[in-house]
N, C-alpha and C positions, 0 to 999 in steps of 0.2 A: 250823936252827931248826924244830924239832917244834912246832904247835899248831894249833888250829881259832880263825879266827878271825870273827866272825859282825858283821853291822851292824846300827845298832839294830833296822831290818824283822826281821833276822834273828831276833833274839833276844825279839823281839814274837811270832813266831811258836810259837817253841820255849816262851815261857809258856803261850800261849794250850795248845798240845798237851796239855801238860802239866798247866794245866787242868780240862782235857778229862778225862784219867784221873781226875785228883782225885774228879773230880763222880760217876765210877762208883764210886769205892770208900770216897770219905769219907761219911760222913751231910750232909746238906743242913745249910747253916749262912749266919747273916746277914755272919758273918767269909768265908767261904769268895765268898760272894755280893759284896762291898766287893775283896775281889782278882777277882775276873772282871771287875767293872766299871771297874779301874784295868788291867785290863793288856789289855780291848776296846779301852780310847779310848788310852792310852800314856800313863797320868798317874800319878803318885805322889802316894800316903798320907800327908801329912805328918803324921799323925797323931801327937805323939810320946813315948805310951804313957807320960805322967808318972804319973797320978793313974787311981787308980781309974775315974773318969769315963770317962778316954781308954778303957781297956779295956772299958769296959761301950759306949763309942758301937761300938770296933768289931767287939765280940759281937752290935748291936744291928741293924750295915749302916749304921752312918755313915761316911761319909770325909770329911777335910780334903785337899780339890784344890783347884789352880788350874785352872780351866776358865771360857775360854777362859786361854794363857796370857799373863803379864805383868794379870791384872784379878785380883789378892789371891787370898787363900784362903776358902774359902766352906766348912762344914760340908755334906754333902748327904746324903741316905737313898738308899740306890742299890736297883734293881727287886730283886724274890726268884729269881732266877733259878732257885736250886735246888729252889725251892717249890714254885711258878706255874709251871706250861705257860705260857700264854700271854708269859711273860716269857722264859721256856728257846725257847720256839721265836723272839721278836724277834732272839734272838742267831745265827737261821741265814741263810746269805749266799741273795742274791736267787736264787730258782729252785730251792732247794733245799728238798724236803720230808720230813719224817720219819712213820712212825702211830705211834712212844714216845705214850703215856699219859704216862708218867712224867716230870716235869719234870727228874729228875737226867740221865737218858738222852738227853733233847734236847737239855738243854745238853751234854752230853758231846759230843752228834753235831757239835752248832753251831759249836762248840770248836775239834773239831779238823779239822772242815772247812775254817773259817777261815783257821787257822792252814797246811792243807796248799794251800789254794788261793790265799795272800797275800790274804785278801781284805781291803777296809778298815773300818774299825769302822761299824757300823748308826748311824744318824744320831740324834743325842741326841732331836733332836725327837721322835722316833717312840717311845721308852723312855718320854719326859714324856706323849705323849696317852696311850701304854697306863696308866700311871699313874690318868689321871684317867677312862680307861672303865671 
């Protein structure tokens, strides 16, 4: 039996990389932003792209997560990651520094740092204050 077989860390890791490219070569987006945020913390989208609406929350950087899990589902605005520096660098692990300007590039950096280092997701709290400074 031939295959690669990955556990879920595993394959948390391989989004987030993968990620990581994205953000250098796609254009910045509130969609691309709402998938960063779901595959930092390990949560699913339930979003379920019926009505026009659903597609516009997640063109706009809405998600439907459970967060924490087993407390319902909750609509949320997830940070700009791809927009905002100051939100592309929340997503780099502790001690690690970039001089990227450019917010697509830090989060590329943070990405795949992350993801090569196992590191665990930046602590929601800390996403919520940058929000409110």
């Amino acid at each position: 039996m031939n295959g690669l077989f990955f556990s879920d860390e595993g394959q948390v890791s391989l989004d987030l990389y993968g990620l990581g490219s994205r953000c250098l070569h796609e254009p910045a987006s509130r969609r691309l932003d709402g998938e960063i945020y779901c595959a930092i913390h390990n949560v699913t989208d339930w979003n379920p792209l019926l009505h026009n609406q659903h597609f516009r929350a997640r063109e706009n950087g809405a998600v439907l997560v459970e967060h924490p899990p087993g407390e319902g589902l909750d609509w949320i605005e997830v940070p700009p990651f791809t927009t905002e520096l100051r939100y592309a660098e929340s997503l780099l692990p502790e001690g690690l520094l970039t001089f990227y300007r450019d917010a697509r590039r830090a989060c590329a950096t943070a990405l795949q740092a992350r993801a090569l280092a196992n590191e665990p997701p930046p602590m929601v709290s800390n996403i919520v204050e940058l929000r409110k400074g």
